[in-house]
Biotite code that builds the C-alpha atoms (Angstrom):
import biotite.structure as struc

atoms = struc.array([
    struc.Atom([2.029, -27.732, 60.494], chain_id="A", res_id=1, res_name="UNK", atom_name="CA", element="C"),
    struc.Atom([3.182, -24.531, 58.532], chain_id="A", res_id=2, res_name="UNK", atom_name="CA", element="C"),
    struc.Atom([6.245, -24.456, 57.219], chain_id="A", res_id=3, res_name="UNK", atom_name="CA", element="C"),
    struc.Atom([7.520, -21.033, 59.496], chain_id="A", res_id=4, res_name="UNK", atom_name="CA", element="C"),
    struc.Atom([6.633, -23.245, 61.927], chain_id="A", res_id=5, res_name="UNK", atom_name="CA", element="C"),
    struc.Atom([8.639, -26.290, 60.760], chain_id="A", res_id=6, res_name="UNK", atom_name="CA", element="C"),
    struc.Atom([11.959, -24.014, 60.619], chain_id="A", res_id=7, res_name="UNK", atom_name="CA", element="C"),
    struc.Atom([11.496, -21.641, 62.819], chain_id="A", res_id=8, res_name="UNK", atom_name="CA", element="C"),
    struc.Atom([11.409, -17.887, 62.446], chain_id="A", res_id=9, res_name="UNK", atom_name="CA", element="C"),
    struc.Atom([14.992, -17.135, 61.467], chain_id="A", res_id=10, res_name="UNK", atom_name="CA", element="C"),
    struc.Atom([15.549, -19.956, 59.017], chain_id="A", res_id=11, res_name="UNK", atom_name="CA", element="C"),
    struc.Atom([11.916, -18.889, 57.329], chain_id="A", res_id=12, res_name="UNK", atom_name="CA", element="C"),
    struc.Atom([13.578, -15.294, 56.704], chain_id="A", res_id=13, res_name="UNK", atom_name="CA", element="C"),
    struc.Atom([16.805, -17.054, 55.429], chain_id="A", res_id=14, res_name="UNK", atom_name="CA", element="C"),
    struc.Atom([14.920, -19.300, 52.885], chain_id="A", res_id=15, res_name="UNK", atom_name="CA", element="C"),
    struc.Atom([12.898, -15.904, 51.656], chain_id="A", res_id=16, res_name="UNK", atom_name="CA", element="C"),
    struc.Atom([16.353, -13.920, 50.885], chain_id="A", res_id=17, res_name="UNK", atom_name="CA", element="C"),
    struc.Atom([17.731, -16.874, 49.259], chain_id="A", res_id=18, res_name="UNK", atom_name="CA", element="C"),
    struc.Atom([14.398, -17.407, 46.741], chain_id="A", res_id=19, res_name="UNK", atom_name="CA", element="C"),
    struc.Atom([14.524, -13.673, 46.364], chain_id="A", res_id=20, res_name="UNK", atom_name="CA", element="C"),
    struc.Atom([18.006, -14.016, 45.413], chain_id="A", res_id=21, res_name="UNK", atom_name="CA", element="C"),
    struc.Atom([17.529, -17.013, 42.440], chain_id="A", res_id=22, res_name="UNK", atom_name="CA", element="C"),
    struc.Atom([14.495, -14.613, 40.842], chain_id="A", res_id=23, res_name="UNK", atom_name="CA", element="C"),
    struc.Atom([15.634, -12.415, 37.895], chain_id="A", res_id=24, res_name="UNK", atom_name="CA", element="C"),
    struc.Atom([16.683, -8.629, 38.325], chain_id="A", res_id=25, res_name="UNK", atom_name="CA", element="C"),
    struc.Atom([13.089, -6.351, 38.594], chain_id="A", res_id=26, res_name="UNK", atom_name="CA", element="C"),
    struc.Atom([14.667, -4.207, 36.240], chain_id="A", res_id=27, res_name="UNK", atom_name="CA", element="C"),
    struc.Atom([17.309, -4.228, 33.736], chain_id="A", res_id=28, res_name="UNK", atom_name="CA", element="C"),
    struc.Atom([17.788, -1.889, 30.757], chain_id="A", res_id=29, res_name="UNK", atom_name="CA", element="C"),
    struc.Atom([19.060, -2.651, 28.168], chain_id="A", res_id=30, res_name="UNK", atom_name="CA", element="C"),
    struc.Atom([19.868, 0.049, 25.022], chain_id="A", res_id=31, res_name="UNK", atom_name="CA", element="C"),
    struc.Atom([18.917, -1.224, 21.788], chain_id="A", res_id=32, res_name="UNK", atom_name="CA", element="C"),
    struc.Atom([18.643, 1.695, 19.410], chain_id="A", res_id=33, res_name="UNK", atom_name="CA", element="C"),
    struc.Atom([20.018, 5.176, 18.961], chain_id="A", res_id=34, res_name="UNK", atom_name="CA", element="C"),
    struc.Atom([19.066, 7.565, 16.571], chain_id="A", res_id=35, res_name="UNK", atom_name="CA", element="C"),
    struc.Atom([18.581, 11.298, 15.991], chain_id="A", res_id=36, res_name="UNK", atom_name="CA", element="C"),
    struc.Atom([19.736, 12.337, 19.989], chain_id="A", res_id=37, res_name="UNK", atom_name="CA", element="C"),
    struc.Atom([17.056, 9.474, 21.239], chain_id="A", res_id=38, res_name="UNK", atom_name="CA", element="C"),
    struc.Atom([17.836, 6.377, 23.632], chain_id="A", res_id=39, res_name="UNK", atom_name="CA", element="C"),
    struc.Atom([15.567, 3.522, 22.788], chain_id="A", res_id=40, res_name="UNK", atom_name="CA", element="C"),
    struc.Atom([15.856, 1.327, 25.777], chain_id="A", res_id=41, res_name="UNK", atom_name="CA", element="C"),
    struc.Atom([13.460, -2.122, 27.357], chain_id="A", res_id=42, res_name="UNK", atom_name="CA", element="C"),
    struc.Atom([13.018, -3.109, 30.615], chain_id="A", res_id=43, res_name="UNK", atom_name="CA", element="C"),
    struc.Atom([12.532, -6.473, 31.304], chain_id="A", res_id=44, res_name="UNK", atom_name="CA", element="C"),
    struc.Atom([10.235, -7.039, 34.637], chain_id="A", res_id=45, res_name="UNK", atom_name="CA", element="C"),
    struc.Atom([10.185, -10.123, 36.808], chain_id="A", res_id=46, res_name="UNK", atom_name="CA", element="C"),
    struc.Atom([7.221, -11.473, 35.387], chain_id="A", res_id=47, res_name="UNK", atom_name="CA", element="C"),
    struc.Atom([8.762, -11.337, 32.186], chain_id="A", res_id=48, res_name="UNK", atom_name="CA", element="C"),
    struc.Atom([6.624, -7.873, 30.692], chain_id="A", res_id=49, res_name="UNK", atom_name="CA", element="C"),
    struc.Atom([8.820, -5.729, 28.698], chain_id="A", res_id=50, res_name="UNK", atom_name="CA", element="C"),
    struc.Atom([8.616, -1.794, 28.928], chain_id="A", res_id=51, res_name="UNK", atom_name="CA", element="C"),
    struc.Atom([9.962, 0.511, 26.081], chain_id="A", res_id=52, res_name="UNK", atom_name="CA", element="C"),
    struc.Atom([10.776, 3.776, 26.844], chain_id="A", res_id=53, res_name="UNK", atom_name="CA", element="C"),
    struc.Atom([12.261, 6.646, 24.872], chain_id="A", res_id=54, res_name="UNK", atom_name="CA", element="C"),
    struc.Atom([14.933, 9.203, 26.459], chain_id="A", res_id=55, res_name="UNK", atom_name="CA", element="C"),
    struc.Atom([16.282, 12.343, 24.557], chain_id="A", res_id=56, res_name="UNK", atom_name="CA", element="C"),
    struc.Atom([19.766, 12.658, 25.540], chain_id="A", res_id=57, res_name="UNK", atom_name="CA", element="C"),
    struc.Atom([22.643, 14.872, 23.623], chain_id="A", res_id=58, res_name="UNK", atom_name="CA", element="C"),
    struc.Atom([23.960, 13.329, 20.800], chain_id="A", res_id=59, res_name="UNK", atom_name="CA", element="C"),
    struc.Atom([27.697, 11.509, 21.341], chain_id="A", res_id=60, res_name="UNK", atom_name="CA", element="C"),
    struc.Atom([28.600, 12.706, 17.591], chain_id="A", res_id=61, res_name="UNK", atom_name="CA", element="C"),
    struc.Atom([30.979, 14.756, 17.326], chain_id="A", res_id=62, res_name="UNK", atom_name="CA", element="C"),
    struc.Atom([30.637, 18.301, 15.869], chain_id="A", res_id=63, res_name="UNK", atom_name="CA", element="C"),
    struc.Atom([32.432, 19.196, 12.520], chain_id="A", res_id=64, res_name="UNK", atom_name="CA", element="C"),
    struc.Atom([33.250, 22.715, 12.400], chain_id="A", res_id=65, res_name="UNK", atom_name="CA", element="C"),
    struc.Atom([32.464, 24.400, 8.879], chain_id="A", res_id=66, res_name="UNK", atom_name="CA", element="C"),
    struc.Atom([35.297, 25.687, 7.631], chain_id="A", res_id=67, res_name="UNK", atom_name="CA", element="C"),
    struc.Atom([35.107, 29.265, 6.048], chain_id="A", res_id=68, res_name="UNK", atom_name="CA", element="C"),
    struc.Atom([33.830, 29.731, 2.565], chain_id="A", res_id=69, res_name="UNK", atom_name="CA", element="C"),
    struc.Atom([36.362, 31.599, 0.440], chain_id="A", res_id=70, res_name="UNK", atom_name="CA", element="C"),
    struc.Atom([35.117, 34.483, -1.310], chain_id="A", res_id=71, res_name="UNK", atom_name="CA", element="C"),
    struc.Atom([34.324, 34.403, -5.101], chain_id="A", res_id=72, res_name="UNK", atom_name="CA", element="C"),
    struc.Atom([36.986, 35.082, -7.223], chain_id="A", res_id=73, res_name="UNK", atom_name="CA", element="C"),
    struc.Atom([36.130, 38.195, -9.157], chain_id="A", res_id=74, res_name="UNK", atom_name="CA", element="C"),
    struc.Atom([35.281, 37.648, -12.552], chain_id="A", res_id=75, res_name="UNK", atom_name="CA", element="C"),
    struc.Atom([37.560, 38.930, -15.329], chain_id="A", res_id=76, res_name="UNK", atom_name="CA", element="C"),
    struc.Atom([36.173, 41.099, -17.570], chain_id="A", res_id=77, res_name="UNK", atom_name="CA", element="C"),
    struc.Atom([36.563, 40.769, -21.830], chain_id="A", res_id=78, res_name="UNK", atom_name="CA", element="C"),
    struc.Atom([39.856, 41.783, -22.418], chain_id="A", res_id=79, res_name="UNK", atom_name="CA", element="C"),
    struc.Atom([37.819, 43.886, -25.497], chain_id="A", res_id=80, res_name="UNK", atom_name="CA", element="C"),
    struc.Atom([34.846, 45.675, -22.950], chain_id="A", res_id=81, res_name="UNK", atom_name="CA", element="C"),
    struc.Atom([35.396, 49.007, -23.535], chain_id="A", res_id=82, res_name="UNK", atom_name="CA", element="C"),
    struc.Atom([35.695, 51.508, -20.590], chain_id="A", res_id=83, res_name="UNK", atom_name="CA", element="C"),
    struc.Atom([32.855, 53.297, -18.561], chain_id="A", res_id=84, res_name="UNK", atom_name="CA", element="C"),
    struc.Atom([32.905, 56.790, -18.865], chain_id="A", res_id=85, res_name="UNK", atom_name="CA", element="C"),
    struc.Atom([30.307, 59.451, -17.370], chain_id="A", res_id=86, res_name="UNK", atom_name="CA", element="C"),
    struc.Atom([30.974, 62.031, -20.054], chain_id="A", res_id=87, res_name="UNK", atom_name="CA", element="C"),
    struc.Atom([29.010, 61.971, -23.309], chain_id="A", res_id=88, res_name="UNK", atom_name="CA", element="C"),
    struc.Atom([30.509, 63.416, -26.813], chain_id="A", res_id=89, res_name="UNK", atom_name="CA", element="C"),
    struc.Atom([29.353, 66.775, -28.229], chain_id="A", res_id=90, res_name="UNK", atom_name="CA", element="C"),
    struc.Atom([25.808, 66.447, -30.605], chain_id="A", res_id=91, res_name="UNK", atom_name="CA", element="C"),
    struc.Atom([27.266, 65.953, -34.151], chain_id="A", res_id=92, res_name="UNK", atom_name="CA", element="C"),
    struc.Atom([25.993, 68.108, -36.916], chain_id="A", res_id=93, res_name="UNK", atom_name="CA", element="C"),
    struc.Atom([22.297, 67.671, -38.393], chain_id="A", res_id=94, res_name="UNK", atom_name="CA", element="C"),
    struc.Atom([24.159, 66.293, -41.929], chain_id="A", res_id=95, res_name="UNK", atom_name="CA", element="C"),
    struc.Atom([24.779, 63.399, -39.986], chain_id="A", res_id=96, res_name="UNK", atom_name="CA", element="C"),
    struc.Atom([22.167, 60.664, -40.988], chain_id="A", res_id=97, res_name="UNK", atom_name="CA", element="C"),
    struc.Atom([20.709, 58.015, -38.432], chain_id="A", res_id=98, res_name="UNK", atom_name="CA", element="C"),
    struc.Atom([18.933, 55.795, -41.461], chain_id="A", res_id=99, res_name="UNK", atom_name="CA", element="C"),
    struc.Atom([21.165, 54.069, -43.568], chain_id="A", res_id=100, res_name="UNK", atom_name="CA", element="C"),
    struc.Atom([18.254, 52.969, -46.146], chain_id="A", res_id=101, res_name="UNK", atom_name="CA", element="C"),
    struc.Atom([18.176, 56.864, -46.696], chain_id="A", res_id=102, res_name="UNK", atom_name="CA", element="C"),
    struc.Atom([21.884, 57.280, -46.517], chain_id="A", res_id=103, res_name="UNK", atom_name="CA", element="C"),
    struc.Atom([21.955, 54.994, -49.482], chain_id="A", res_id=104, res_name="UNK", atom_name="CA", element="C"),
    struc.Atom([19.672, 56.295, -51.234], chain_id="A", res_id=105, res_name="UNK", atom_name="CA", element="C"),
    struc.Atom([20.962, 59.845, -51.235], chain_id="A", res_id=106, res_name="UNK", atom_name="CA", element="C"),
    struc.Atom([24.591, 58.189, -51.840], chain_id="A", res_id=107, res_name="UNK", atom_name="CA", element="C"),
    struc.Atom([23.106, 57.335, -55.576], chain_id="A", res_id=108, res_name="UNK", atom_name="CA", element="C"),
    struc.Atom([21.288, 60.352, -56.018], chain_id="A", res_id=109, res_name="UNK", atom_name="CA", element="C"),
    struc.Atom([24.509, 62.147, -55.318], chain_id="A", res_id=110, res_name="UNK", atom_name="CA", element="C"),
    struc.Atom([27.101, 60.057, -56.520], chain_id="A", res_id=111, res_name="UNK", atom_name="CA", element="C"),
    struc.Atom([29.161, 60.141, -53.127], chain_id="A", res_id=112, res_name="UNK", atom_name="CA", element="C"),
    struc.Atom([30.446, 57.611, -51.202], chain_id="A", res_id=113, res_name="UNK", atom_name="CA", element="C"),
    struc.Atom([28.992, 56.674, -47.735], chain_id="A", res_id=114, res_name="UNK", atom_name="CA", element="C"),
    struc.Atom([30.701, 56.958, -44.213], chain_id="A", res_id=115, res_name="UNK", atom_name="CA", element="C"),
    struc.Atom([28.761, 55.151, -41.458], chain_id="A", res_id=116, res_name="UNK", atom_name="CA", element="C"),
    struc.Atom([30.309, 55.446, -38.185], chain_id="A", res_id=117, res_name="UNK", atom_name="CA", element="C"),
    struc.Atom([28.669, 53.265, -35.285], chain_id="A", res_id=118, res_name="UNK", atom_name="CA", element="C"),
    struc.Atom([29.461, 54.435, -31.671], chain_id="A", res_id=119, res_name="UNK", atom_name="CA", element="C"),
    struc.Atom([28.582, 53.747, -27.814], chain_id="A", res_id=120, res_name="UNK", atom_name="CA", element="C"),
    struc.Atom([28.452, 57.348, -26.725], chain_id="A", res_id=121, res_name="UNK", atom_name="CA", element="C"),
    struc.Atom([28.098, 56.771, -23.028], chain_id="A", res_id=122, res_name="UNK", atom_name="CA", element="C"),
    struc.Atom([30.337, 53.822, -22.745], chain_id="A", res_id=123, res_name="UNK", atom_name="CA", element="C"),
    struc.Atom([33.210, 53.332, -25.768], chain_id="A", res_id=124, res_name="UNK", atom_name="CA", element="C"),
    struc.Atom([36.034, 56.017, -24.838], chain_id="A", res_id=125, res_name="UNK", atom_name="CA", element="C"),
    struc.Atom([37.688, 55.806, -28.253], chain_id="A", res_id=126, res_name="UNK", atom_name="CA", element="C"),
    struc.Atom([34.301, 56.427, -29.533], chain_id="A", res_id=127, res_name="UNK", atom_name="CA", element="C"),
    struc.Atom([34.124, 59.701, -27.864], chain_id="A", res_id=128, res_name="UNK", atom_name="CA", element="C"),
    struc.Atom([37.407, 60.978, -28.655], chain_id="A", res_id=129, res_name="UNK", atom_name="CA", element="C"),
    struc.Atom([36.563, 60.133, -32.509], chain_id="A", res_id=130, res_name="UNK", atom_name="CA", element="C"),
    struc.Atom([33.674, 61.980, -32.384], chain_id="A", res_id=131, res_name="UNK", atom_name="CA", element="C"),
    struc.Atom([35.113, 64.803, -30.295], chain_id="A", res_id=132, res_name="UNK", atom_name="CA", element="C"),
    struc.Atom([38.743, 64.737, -31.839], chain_id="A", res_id=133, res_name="UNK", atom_name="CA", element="C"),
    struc.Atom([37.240, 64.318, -35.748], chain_id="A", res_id=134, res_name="UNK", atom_name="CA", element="C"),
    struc.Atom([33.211, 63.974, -36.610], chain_id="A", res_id=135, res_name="UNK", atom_name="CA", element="C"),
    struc.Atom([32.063, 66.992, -34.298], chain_id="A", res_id=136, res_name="UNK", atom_name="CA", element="C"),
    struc.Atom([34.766, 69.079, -36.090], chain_id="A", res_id=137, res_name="UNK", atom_name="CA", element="C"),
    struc.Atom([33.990, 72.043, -38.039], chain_id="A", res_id=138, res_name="UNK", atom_name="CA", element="C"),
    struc.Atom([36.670, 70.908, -40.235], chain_id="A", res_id=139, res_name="UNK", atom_name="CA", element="C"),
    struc.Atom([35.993, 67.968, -40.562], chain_id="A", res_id=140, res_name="UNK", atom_name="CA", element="C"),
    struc.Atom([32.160, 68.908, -41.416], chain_id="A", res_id=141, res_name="UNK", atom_name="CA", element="C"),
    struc.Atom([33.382, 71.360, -44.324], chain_id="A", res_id=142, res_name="UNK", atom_name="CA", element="C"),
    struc.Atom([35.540, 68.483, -45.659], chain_id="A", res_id=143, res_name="UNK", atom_name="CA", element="C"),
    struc.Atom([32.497, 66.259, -45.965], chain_id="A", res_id=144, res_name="UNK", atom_name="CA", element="C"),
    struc.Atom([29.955, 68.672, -46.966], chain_id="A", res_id=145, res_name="UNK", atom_name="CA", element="C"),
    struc.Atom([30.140, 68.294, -50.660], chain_id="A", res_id=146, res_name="UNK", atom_name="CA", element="C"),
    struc.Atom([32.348, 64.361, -50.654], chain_id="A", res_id=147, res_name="UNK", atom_name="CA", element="C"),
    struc.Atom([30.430, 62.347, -48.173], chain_id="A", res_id=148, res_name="UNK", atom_name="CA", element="C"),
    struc.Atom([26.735, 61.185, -46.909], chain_id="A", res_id=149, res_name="UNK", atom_name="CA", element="C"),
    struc.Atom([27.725, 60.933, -43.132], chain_id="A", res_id=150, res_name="UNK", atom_name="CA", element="C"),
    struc.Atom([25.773, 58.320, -41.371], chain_id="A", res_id=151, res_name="UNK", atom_name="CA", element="C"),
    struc.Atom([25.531, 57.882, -37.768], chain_id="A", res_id=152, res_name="UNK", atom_name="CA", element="C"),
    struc.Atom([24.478, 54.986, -35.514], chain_id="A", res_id=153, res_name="UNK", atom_name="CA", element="C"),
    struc.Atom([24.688, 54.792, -32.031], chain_id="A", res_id=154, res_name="UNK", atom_name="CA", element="C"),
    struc.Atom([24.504, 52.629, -29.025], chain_id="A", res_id=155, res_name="UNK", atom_name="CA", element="C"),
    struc.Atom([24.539, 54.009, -25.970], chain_id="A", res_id=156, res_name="UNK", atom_name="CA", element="C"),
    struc.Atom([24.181, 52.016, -22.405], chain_id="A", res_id=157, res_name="UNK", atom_name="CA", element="C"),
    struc.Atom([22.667, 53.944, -20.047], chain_id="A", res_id=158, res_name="UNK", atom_name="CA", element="C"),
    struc.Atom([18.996, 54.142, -20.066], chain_id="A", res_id=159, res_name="UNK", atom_name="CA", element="C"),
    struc.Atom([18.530, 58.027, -20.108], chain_id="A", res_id=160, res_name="UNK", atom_name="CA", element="C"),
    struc.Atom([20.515, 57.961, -23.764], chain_id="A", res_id=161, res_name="UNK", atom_name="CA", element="C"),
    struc.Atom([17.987, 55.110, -25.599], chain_id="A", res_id=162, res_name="UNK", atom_name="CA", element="C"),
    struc.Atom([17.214, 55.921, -28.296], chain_id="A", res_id=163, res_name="UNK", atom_name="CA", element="C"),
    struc.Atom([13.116, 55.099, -29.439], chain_id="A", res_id=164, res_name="UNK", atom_name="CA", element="C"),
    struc.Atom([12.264, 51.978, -30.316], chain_id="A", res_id=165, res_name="UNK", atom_name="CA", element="C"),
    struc.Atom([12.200, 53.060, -34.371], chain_id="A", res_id=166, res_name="UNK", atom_name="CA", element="C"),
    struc.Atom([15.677, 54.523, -33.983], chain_id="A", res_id=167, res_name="UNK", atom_name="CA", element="C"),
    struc.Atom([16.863, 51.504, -32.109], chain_id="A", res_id=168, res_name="UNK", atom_name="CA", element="C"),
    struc.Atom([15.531, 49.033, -34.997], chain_id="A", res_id=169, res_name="UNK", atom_name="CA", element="C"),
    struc.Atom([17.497, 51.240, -37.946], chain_id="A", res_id=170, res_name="UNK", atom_name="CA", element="C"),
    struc.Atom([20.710, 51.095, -35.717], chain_id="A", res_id=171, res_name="UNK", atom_name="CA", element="C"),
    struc.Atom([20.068, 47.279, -35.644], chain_id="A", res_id=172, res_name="UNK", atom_name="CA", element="C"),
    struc.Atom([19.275, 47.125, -39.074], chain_id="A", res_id=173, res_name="UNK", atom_name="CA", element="C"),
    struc.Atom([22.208, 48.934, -40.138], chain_id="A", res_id=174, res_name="UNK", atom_name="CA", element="C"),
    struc.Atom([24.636, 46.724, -37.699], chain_id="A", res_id=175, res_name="UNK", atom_name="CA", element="C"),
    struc.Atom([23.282, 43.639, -39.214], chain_id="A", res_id=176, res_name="UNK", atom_name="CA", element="C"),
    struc.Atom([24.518, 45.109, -42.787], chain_id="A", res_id=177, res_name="UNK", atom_name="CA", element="C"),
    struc.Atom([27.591, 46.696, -41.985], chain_id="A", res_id=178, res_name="UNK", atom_name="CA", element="C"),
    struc.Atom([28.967, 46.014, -38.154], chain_id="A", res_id=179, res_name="UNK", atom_name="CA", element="C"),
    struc.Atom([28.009, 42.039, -37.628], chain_id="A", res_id=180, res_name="UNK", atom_name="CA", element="C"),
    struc.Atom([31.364, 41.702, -35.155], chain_id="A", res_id=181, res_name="UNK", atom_name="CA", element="C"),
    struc.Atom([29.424, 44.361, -33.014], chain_id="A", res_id=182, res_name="UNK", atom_name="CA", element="C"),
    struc.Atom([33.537, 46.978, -33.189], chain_id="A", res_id=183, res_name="UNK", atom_name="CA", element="C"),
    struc.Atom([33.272, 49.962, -31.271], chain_id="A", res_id=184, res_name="UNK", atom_name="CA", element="C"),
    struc.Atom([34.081, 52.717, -32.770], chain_id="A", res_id=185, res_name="UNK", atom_name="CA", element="C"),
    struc.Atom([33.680, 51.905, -36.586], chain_id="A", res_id=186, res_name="UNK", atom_name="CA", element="C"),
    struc.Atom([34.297, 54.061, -39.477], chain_id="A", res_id=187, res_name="UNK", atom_name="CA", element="C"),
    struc.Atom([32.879, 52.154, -42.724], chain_id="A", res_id=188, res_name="UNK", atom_name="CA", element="C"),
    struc.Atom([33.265, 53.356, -46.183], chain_id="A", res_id=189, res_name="UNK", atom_name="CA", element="C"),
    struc.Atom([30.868, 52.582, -48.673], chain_id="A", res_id=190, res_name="UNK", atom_name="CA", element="C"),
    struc.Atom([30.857, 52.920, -52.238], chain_id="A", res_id=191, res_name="UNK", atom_name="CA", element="C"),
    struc.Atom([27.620, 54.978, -53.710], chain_id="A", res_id=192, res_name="UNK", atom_name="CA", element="C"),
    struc.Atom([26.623, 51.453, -55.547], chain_id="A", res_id=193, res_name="UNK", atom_name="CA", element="C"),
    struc.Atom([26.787, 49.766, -51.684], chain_id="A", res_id=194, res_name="UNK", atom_name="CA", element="C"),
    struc.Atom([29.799, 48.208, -51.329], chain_id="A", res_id=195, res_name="UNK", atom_name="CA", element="C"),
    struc.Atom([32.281, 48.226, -48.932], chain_id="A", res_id=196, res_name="UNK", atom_name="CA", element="C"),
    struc.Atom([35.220, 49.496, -49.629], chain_id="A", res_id=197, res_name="UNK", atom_name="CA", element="C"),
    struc.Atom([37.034, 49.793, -45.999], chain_id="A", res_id=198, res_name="UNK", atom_name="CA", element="C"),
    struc.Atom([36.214, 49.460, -41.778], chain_id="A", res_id=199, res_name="UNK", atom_name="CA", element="C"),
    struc.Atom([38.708, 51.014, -39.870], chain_id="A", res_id=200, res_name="UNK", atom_name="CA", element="C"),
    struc.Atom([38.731, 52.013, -35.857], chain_id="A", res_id=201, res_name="UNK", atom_name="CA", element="C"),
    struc.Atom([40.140, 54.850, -34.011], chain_id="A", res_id=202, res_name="UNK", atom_name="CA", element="C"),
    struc.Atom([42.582, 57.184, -36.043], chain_id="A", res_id=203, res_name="UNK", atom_name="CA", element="C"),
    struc.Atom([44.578, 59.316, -33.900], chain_id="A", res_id=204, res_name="UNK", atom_name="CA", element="C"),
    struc.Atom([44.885, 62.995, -35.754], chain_id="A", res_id=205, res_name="UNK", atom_name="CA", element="C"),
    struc.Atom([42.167, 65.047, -35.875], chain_id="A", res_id=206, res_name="UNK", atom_name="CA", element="C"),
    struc.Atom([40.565, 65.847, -39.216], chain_id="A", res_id=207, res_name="UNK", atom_name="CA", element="C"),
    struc.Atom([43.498, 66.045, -41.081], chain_id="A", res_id=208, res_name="UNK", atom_name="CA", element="C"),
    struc.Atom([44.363, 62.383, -40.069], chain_id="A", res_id=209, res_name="UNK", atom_name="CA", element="C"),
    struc.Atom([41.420, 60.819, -41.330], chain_id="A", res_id=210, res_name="UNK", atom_name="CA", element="C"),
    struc.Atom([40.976, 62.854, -44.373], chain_id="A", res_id=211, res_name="UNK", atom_name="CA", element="C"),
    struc.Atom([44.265, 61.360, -45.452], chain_id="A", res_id=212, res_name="UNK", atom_name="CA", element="C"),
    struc.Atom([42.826, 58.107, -44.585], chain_id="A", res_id=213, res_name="UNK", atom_name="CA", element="C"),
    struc.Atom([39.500, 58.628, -46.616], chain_id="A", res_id=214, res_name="UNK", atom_name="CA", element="C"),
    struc.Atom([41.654, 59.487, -49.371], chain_id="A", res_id=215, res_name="UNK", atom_name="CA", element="C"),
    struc.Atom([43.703, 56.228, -49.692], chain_id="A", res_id=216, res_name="UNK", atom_name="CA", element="C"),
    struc.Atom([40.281, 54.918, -49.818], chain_id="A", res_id=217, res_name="UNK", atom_name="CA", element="C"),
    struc.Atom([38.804, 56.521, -52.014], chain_id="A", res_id=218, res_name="UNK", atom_name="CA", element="C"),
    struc.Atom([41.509, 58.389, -54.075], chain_id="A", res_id=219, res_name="UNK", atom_name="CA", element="C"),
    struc.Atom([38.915, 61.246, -55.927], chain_id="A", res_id=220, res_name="UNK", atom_name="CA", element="C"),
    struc.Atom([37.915, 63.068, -52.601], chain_id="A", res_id=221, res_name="UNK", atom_name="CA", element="C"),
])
């Protein structure tokens, strides 16, 4: 005899819930992993198979909010960087030499003493107003013409005002020799044997200031 028909119909259906009952859940999840917004999770089955399965879900982190960048302090220039001008000085008169190997040697030949002035005449202000105020001076021209060999080097910034490459190599030459701080504007006097007998920067006066000057230097001119 079966056993539905041992119990009956209604205690058969009670003995199926309650073995239904003692067998393990069909499926349970379980998380075991989260990483990069992704739910790792297993499912165990009743016959004891496990299933992986991967969920993207919204990360739980919590957002940081950036905080503003501050701004970059503004660098300070050299307290010595000489001001920007647009205006450039008045030519200075063709006795004005650019060559100081030639400057010298006409210095001997002559017996006069050498002034060298280096300048940046599109950037140095107090190098234009010496050239304007003094050096571009008919005064100052007729003062020199028979005591000085006037020698010029210049350094301007902007690239319409290089000077050619062989011009640029004397005015490095020269500064090597005579203006190794890299001073702007510089007056050097130099004896006709080559030394140096004074460096001075901006006079305020005209011509008749720096005359005087040149003369403490060198008391015959």
């Amino acid at each position: 005899m079966s056993l539905i028909n041992s119990f009956g119909p209604a205690r058969a259906f009670a003995l199926g819930l309650a073995l239904i009952s003692l067998a393990p859940a069909q499926a349970q999840k379980t998380t075991v992993k989260t990483k990069n917004s992704k739910v790792k999770t297993k499912t165990t089955g009743a016959a004891g198979t496990t299933v992986s399965k991967t969920t993207a879900v919204a990360s739980s982190a919590p957002l940081v909010a950036m905080e503003p960048q501050p701004a970059p302090a503004p660098v300070s220039p050299v307290a010595s960087a000489p001001q920007v001008v647009t205006a450039a000085p008045a030519g200075l008169p063709a006795e004005w030499i650019s060559d100081l190997g030639a400057a010298q040697a006409q210095a001997k030949a002559t017996n006069r003493p050498i002034l060298a002035v280096f300048s940046g005449s599109d950037w140095c202000k107090p190098c234009i107003m010496y050239e304007q105020e003094v050096f571009a001076k008919p005064e100052f021209t007729a003062y020199a013409k028979d005591k000085l060999v006037l020698a010029h080097f210049d350094f301007p910034r902007m690239k319409k005002n290089q000077p050619t490459a062989a011009q640029l190599k004397l005015n490095e030459a020269a500064a090597a020799q005579l203006n190794k701080e890299g001073d702007f504007p510089l007056a050097v006097v130099i004896a006709p044997d080559g030394k140096v007998l004074a460096k001075t920067g901006y006079i305020a006066g005209g011509p008749v200031a720096f005359e005087a000057y040149l003369k403490k230097v060198v008391p015959t001119l």
